[in-house]
Structure formats: structure tokens, C-alpha cells
C-alpha positions in Angstrom: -6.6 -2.5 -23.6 -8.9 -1.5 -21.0 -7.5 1.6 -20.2 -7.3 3.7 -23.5 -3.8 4.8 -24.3 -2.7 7.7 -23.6 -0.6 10.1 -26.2 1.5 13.1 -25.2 1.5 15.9 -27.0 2.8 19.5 -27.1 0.9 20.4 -29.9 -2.9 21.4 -29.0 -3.4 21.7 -33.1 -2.7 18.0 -33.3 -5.3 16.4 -35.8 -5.4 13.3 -34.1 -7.9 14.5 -32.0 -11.4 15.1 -31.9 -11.8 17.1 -29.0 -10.0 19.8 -27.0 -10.7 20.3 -23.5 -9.6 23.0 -21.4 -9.1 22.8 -17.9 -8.3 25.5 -15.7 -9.4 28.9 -14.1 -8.6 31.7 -15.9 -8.4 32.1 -19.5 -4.9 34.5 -18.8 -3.0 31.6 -18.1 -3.8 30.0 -21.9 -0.4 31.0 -22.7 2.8 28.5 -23.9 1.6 27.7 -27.0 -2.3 27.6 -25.7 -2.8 31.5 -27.6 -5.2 29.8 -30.6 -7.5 28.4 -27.9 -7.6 32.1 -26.0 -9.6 34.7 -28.4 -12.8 31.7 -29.0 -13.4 31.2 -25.1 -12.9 35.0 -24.3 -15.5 35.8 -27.4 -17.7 33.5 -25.4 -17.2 34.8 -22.0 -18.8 38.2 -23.9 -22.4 36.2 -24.7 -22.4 34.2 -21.6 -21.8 34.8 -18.2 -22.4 31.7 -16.7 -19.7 30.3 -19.1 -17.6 29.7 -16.2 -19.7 27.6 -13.9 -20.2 24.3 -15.8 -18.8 22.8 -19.0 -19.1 24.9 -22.3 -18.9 23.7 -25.8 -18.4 25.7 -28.5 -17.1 25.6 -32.1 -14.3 27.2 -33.5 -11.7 26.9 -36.1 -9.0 27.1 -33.4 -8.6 23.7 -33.3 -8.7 20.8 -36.3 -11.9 19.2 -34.9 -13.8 22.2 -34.5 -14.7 21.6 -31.3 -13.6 23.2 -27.8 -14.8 22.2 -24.8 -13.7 24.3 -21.7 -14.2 23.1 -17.9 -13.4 25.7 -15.2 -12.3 24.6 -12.1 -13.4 27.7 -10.4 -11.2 29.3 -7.5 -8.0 27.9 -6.5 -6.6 30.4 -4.0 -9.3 30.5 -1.4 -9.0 28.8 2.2 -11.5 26.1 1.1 -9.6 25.6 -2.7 -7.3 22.5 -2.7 -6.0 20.5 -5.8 -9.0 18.7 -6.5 -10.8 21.7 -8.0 -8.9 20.2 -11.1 -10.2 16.6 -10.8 -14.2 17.6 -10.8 -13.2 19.9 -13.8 -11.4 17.2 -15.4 -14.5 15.2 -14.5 -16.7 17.7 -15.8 -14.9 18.2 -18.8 -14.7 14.0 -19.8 -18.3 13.8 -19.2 -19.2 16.4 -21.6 -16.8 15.7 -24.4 -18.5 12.1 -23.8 -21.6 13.1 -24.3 -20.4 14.9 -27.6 -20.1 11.3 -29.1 -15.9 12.3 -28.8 -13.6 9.2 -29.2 -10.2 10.9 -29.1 -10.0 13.6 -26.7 -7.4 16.1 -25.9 -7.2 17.0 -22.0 -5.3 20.5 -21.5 -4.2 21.9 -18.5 -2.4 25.0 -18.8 1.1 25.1 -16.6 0.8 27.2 -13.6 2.1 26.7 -9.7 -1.2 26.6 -8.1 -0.8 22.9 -6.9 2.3 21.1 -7.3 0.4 17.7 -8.9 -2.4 19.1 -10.6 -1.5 17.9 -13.4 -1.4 14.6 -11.9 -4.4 15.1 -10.4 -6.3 16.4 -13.3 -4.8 13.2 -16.0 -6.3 10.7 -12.7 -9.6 12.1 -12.4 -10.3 12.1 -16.0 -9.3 8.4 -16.3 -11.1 7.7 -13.2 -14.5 8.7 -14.7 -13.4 6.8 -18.0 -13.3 3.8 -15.9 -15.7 0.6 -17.6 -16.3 -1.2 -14.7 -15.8 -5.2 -15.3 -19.4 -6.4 -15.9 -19.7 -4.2 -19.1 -16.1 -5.3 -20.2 -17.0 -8.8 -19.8 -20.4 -7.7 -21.7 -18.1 -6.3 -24.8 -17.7 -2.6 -23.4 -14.4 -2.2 -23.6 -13.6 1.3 -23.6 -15.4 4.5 -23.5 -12.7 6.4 -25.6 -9.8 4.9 -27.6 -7.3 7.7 -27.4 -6.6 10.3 -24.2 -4.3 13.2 -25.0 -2.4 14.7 -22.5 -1.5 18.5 -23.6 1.8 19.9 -21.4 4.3 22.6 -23.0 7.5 20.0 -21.8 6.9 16.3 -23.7 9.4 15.2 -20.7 7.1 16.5 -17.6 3.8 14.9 -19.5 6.1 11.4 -20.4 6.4 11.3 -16.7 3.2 12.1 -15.4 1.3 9.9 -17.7 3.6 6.7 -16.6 2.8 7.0 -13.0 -0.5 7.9 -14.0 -0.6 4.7 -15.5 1.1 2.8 -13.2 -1.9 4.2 -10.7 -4.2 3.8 -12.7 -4.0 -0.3 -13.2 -4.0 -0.4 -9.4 -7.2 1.5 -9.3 -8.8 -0.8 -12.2 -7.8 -3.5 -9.7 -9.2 -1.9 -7.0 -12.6 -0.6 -8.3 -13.0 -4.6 -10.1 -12.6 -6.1 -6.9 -14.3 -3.4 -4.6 -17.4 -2.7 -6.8 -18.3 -5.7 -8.8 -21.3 -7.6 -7.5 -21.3 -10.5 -4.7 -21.5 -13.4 -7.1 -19.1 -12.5 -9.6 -16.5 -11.0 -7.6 -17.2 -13.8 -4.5 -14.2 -14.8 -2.5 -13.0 -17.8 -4.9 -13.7 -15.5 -7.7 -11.5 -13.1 -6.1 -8.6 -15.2 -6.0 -9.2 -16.4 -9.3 -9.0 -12.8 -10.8 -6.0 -11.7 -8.0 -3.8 -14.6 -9.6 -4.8 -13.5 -13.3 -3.9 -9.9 -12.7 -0.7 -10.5 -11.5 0.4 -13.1 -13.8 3.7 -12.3 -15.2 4.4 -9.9 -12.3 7.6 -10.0 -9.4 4.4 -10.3 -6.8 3.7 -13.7 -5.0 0.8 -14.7 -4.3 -0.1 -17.5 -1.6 -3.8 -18.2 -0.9 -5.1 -19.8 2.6 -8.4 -21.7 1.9 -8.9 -25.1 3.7 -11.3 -24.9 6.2 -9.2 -26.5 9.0 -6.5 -24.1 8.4 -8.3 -21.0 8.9 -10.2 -22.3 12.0 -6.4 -23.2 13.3 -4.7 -20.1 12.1 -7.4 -17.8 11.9 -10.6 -18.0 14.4 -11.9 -15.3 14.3 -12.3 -14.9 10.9 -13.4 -18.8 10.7 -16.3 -17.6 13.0 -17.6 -15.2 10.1 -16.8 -17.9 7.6 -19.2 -20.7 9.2 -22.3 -19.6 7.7 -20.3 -18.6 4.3 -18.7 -22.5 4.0 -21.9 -23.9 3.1 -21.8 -22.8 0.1 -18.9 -23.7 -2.0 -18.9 -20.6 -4.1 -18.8 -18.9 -0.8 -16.0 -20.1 0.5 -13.6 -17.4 2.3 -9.8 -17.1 1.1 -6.8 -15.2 3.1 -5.0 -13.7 0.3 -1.4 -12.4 0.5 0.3 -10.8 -2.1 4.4 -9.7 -1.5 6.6 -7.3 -3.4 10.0 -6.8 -2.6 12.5 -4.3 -4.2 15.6 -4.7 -5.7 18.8 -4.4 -3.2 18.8 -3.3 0.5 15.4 -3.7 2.4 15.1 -0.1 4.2 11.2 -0.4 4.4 8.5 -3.1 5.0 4.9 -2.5 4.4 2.3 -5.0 6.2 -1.2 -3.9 4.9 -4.5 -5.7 5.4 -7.6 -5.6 4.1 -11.4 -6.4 4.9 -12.9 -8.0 2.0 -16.6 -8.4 2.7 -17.4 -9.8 0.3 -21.6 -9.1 0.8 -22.5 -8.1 4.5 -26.0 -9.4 5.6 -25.3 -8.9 8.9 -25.0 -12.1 9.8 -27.0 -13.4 12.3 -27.9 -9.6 13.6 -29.6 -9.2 10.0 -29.1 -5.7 8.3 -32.8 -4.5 7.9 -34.8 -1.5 6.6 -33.5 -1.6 3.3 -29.9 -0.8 4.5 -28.5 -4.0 3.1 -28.3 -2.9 -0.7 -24.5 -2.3 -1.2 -23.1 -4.4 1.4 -21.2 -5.9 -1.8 -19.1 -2.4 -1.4 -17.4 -3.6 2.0 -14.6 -5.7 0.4 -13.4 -2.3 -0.9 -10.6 -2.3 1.7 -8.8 -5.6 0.9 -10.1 -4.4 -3.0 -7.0 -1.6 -2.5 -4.7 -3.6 -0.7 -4.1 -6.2 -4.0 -4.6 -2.3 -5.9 -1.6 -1.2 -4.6 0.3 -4.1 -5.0 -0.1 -3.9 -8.4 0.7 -0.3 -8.5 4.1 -1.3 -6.7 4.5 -4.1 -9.1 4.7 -1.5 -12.3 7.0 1.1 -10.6 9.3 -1.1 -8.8 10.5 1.1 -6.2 13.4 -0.5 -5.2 14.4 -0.7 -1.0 10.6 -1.7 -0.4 9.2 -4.6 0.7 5.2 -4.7 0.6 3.2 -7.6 2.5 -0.3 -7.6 1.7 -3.2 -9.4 3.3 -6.8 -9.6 1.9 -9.5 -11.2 4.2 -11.7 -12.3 2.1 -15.4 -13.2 3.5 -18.8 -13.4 3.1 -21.1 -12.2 6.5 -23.9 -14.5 5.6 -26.8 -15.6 7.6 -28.0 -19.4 8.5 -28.1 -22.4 10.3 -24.1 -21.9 10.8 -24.4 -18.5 11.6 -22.1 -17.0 14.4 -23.8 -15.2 17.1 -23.6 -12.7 19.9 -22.5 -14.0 23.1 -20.0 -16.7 21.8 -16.9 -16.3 22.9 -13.7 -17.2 20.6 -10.2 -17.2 21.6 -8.4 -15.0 18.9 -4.8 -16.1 17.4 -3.1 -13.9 20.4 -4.7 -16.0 22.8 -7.6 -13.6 23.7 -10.9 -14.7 24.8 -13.4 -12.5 22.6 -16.9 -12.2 23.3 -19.6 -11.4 20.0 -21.1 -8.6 20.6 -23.1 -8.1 17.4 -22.1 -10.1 14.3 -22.7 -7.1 11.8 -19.1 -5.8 13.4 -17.5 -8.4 11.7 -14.8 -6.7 9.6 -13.1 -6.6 12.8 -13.3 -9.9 13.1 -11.9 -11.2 10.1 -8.8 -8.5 10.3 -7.5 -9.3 14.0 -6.3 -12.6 13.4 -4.6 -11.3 10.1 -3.5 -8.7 11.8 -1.8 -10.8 14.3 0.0 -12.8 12.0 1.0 -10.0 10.5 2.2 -8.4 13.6 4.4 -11.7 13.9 5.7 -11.4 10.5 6.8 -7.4 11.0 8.9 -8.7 14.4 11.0 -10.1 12.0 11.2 -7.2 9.6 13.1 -4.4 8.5 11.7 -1.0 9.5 8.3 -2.7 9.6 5.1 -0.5 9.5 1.4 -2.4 9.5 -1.5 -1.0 8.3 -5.5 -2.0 8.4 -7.6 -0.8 5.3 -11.2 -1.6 5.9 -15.3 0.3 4.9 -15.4 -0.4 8.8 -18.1 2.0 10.0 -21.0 4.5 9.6 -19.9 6.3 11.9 -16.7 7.1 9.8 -19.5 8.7 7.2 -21.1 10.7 10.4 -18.1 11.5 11.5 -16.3 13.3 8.9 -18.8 13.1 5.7 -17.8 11.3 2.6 -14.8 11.4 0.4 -12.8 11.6 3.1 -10.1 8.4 4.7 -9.6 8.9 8.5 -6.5 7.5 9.9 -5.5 6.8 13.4 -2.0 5.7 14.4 -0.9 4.0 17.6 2.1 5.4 19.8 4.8 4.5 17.9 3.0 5.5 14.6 2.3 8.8 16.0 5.9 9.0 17.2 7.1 8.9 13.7 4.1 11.4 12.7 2.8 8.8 10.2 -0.8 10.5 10.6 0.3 13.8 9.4 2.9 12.6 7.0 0.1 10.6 5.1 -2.7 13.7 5.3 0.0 16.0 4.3 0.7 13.9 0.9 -3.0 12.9 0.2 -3.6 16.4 0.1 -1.1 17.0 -2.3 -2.6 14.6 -4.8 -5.8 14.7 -4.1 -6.8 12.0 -1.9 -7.6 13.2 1.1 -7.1 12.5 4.9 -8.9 13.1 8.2 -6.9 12.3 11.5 -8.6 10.5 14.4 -7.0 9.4 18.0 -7.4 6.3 19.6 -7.9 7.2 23.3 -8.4 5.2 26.5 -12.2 5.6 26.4 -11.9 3.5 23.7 -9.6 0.7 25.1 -12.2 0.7 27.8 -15.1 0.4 25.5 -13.7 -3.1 24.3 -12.8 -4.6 27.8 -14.5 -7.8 29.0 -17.3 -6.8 30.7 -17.1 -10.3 33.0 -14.7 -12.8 34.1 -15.6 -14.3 30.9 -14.1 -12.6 28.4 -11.2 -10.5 27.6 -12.9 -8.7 25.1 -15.8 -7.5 23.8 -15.8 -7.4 20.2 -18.9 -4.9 20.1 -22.1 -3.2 21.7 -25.6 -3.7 20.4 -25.7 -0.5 18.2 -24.9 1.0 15.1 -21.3 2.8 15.1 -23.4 5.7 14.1 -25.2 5.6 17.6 -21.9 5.1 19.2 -19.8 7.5 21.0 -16.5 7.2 19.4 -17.9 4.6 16.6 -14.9 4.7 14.3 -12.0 4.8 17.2 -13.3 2.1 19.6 -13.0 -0.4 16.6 -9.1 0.7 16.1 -8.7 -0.3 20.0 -10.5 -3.3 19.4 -7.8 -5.3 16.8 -4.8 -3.8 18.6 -5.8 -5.7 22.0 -7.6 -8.9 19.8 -4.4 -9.2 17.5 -2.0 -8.5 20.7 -0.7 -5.4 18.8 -1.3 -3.4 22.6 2.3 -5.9 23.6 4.0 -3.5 20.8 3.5 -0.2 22.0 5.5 3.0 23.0 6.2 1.5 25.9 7.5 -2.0 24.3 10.9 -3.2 24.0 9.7 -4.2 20.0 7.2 -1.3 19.5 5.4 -1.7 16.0 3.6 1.6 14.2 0.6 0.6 13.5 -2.4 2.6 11.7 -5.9 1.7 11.2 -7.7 3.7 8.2 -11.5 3.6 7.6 -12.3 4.3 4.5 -16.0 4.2 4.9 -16.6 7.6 3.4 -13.9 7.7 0.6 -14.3 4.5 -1.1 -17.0 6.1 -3.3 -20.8 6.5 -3.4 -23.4 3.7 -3.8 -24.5 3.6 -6.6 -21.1 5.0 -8.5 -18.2 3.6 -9.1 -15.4 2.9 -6.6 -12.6 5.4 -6.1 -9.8 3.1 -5.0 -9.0 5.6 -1.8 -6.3 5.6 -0.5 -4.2 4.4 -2.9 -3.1 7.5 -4.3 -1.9 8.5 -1.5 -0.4 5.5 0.2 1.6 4.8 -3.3 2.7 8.7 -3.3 3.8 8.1 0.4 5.5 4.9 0.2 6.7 4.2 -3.3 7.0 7.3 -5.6 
């Protein structure tokens, strides 16, 4: 079992465990059966007055194992304070009862209405940094603990938190083995090979696009990035797609897709100074894509249909290299010109996106989506740990933006909102008769004016998404979301962002 079971528990005397650890702000709200825990921490409190600004552990008698471990999340009710206070105490908390040698911890989180999913919140942060990332598995690291109590004063609220906490959870393991496992092991046919193992058994289809021919036909674009790649067998690219659909009426349908890089040299426009260590990080948004598939798979909302698409690529750099100044004729029929071949997420998304496009013509209530670590600029923009999202006009119309930001921030997973604009429809026009498009300029999105909206303009006019506006007799909501910043440091381990919060959007 690679994520360690998890017990419910109303009783925070249970024997079982060999831990307790307390999370929360205020040692008044230890109430509903927390009183033992109370008198230790406040005797504490007396002989340190710090004991509230990192971990404490102390012995006691107040529990079986003797030990107590309590992890304040500091203020909750400030402007500033939002739910996730709880997951870095949580964090906090794991890390030291880890380093206590604990294999059977108890996580408490005393019941108050600060934040409506804190507990949520609190039970997904401490699995998140429980997380054994798959090289170590596969090296005979299984788990870090073997049991994870969850404390709550109703067994039926804590039954139910810890099954969708579950349910998210295998999605994240999905997305964090794809997104942050190194360029060999986790290559593109390696990829597919782990994709179809993972959802073996499962109601999600799976149908892989790999012949060479066929992508160049159906897929140019992303064929362009591929040339170099194909050279090497192991290499090779794959177009993914993974589809759920729920039990009776369709009311919904999902299109997602996903930029899997699987290492980014640049390409022919070689990544230098040192800033190519982590490029195996930018297949992180096709990495949560086939994440939350299998998230859908467990809970089975029914009414949904989910179309996923993971492009999955290497940018490598050789003899078969694409470079600037070719121009390719994308699947819509549009005459792109290279600009820079280190923008080539783009690239191998607007062909995807445009069969996708075609696909959601045909759908019910269709809503597409592109998930992609797609710029710098995204980082300078808005700092990390933050997804932005930008919606075209018939998004916006349906106020898919600040629906999504509204729930992230309920659970945790944060959004910023950006606007597409016509500056940076303009940025991307042809500059000659020659093209149509330009896919890029010569300079870093972080030394671009707009360097994480112009790329949004981009694969709506490459993927012929700018025919299905608000002013279309088919309009098609369409969001792009960078998740540059919120995918999770290098080196660390990968968050899986967004999924939280597209699953609590879409599917809970």
C-alpha cells in the first residue's frame, strides 16, 4: 500500500497509536473529548513562550504513548489568514512526529468553523508530505508511516473526509509520479506504460497516439518538437487520452490537456547558465491531467464526462532539431512561424487542443481546459504556489475564473486570475505575409510584457479556438491555467496543483 491506511477514530486515548498531534490555534478549543490533551500543553505554555511558533514535543501521561506533539497554525482570523494555516501546521506537525522515529501517528484537529474544509485541508497536507516519491518505492521505500489516524468528535464527518481524502490523494500520487520523477524513468513510453498500469481495472479508457506518421498528420506542431526526440527510441513522444464518463444523463463534459515535457533543453535555442536543471518538472501539467482522471475514476461522479489529453514530449536538441524561422501549418490550418523553440509547450498543446476543440462541438455542455508549467513569467508574475487562470469570452461569461478561485480557496489550492487582452492577440500576429502566426519572440517570458497572457492568445488562434468565441454561433469556454508557480519547488516534491481544486469544482 503506498499510501498508509488511514483509521478514524473518536477516541484520542486510542493505544494504537504512537503519537498524538495537535493541530490548531488555541488551546480553548481542545474541547469534545480533547480535555486530557488540554492541562499538558497549557503547563507548557507556562515554561515556554515560543511554544506556539514551531512544533513542540512533550511527554505526558495524557495519552497511551506518552508523547504529544502540538503544531499551531498560528492566526486564522486576520485579512492575510486563509485555510492553509492548517496544511503547513499539519506539515509541521508530520515532520516532527517523523523525526520522533513515530510509525503510527494520530493527527487531531479540534472542530471549529474557522474554514469550512480545514479538516480536509489539514488530513491532505499531512499525506502530501508523507508522500514516497516512486524512485524510493521502487528502491524498497515503501512507506514512511504504516498507520495515519484521523481524530474528529463525529466517526461519520471523519469516514467522509478521509474517502475523498483518499480518492485525492491517489490522484496526487499519480500526479507527483508522473510530474517529478526523472527524465529517463518517467520518459514519454514510460509514461504510457505507467498511465495504463494505474488505471488497470478502472471505468477510464485509455487510447495512446504514437506512430510517427500519425502525429506529423494529426498533430504538427507537436511532431515539430518531436523530430529531435524520435531519434531515440526511448524518446519517442505519445498523445495520451484518458475518458471517464458517469453513469446516466451527460449534463457536463470536461476536455482537459496537458503539457508533458518530458525534459526541456530548449531545443535548438539551448537553455543555458545552469537554468536547465529541472526541466524534467515541465510534464507536471499533463502529470495532473491523468491525476485527476484517476481521482474521477474512484468517486464516480455520475452526469460527468472527463476527456483528458496528455502531450507527451521531449524538447531535445540535435541534428533533427526544429528551429526558429520555420514555419508549420497547425491542425486549424494556420501558418505558424518558430519563434524560439524553448516555447514549445505551446506547441505541442495547440494541435491537441484543436482536436479537442473538435471533439467538444459535439459535446454536451462542453468546457476545455489547458494545464501546462508554461512560463517564468507566471513565477514573476504572481510568486509561487499560486495557479493563474485566464478564461476566454464565453468562460468569463459563465464566471468560470472566479468560480474556480473561489473553491481553490476553499480547500486550499489556490488561484490567481489573469485576462487575456488584445495586446496579446497582437503580440502573436504574423509579423509578414508569411505567417499567420508567430509562435514567440526571442526572450524569456520573464522579459516579456504580458509573458503568461500572450501564450493563452497564442493556442486559441493556432488551435482555431478564436472561431468559438462570444461572438460565435458555437461559442466554446475555454481556460488556460499556468501552473508554473504552484506545481511545487525544485528540488521538493510535486504538489499536484490544481487538482484539488478542479476535482472540488467539477466532481465533488
Amino acid at each position: 500500500m503506498v499510501i498508509p491506511e488511514l483509521v478514524p477514530t473518536s477516541d484520542v486515548r486510542d493505544a494504537k497509536f504512537d503519537i498524538v498531534i495537535v493541530v490548531t490555534d488555541k488551546l480553548s478549543k481542545l474541547k469534545d473529548g480533547l480535555e486530557p490533551l488540554k492541562s499538558p500543553l497549557e503547563d507548557f505554555s507556562q515554561i515556554d513562550k515560543g511554544f506556539d511558533k514551531q512544533p513542540i514535543l512533550i511527554q505526558t501521561n495524557a495519552v497511551p504513548s506518552g508523547r504529544l506533539i502540538f503544531s499551531a497554525t498560528g492566526p486564522l482570523d486576520r485579512d492575510q489568514d486563509d485555510v492553509r494555516r492548517f496544511a503547513d501546521a499539519a506539515s509541521a506537525g508530520i515532520k516532527r512526529a517523523l523525526s520522533a522515529g513515530c510509525k503510527k501517528p494520530l493527527l487531531v484537529r479540534p472542530v471549529d468553523d474557522s474554514f469550512e474544509h480545514a479538516g480536509l485541508v489539514t488530513l491532505l497536507a499531512s499525506l502530501q508530505t508523507l508522500y514516497v516519491p516512486l524512485e524510493l518505492r521502487e528502491a524498497g521505500v515503501n512507506q514512511r508511516v504504516e498507520v495515519l489516524g484521523v481524530w474528529c468528535n463525529n466517526l461519520d464527518r471523519v469516514t467522509k473526509t478521509i474517502a475523498i481524502s483518499k480518492a485525492l490523494e491517489e490522484g496526487r500520487l499519480v500526479a507527483r509520479d508522473i510530474g517529478g520523477t526523472d527524465p529517463e524513468r518517467m520518459a514519454a513510453p514510460k509514461v504510457e506504460e505507467y498511465v495504463r498500469e494505474s488505471f488497470n481495472g478502472s471505468d477510464v479508457t485509455i487510447e495512446v497516439v504514437s506512430d510517427v506518421d500519425t502525429l506529423k498528420k494529426e498533430y504538427p506542431l507537436l511532431a515539430a518538437v518531436n523530430r529531435a526526440a524520435h531519434t531515440v527510441e526511448r524518446h519517442r513522444a505519445r498523445v495520451i487520452f484518458l475518458e471517464y464518463k458517469g453513469s446516466g444523463e451527460i449534463t457536463k463534459t470536461l476536455f482537459l490537456v496537458g503539457k508533458g515535457i518530458t525534459y526541456d533543453t530548449g531545443g535548438a535555442d539551448i537553455k543555458a547558465g545552469g537554468v536547465m536543471a529541472g526541466m524534467h518538472r515541465d510534464k507536471c501539467g499533463a502529470a495532473t491531467v491523468a491525476g485527476i482522471l484517476k481521482t474521477v475514476s474512484i468517486l464516480k461522479p455520475a452526469n460527468l464526462r472527463v476527456v483528458g489529453a496528455m502531450a507527451v514530449v521531449r524538447n531535445s536538441v540535435g541534428e533533427e532539431s526544429y528551429v526558429a524561422d520555420e514555419i508549420i501549418t497547425s491542425r486549424a490550418g494556420v501558418r505558424v512561424r518558430v519563434g524560439n523553440t524553448d516555447a514549445e509547450g505551446r506547441m505541442v498543446m495547440a494541435d491537441v487542443l484543436c482536436q479537442m476543440k473538435e471533439r467538444a462541438l459535439q459535446a454536451v455542455n462542453p468546457q476545455l481546459f489547458t494545464l501546462a508549467t508554461l512560463t517564468g513569467h507566471a513565477i514573476r508574475a504572481m510568486g509561487p504556489d499560486y495557479t493563474i487562470i485566464m478564461d476566454n469570452g464565453p468562460a468569463r461569461n459563465i464566471g468560470n475564473a472566479q468560480r474556480i478561485q473561489t473553491i481553490g480557496e476553499a480547500y486550499g489550492d489556490p488561484f490567481e486570475i489573469s485576462n487575456i487582452r488584445r495586446e496579446d492577440y497582437d503580440f502573436h500576429k504574423g509579423k509578414s505575409e508569411y505567417e499567420d502566426l508567430l509562435q514567440s519572440n526571442n526572450q524569456p517570458s520573464t522579459m516579456t510584457n504580458r509573458g503568461h497572457q500572450t501564450p493563452a492568445a497564442f493556442l486559441i488562434m493556432a488551435s482555431g479556438l478564436d472561431k468559438h468565441g462570444k461572438d460565435s454561433s458555437t461559442p466554446l469556454p475555454y481556460s488556460h491555467v499556468d501552473i508554473a508557480g504552484s506545481s511545487g519547488p525544485f528540488p521538493g516534491v510535486p504538489t499536484a496543483s490544481p487538482l484539488v481544486a478542479f476535482t472540488a469544482a467539477f466532481a465533488l
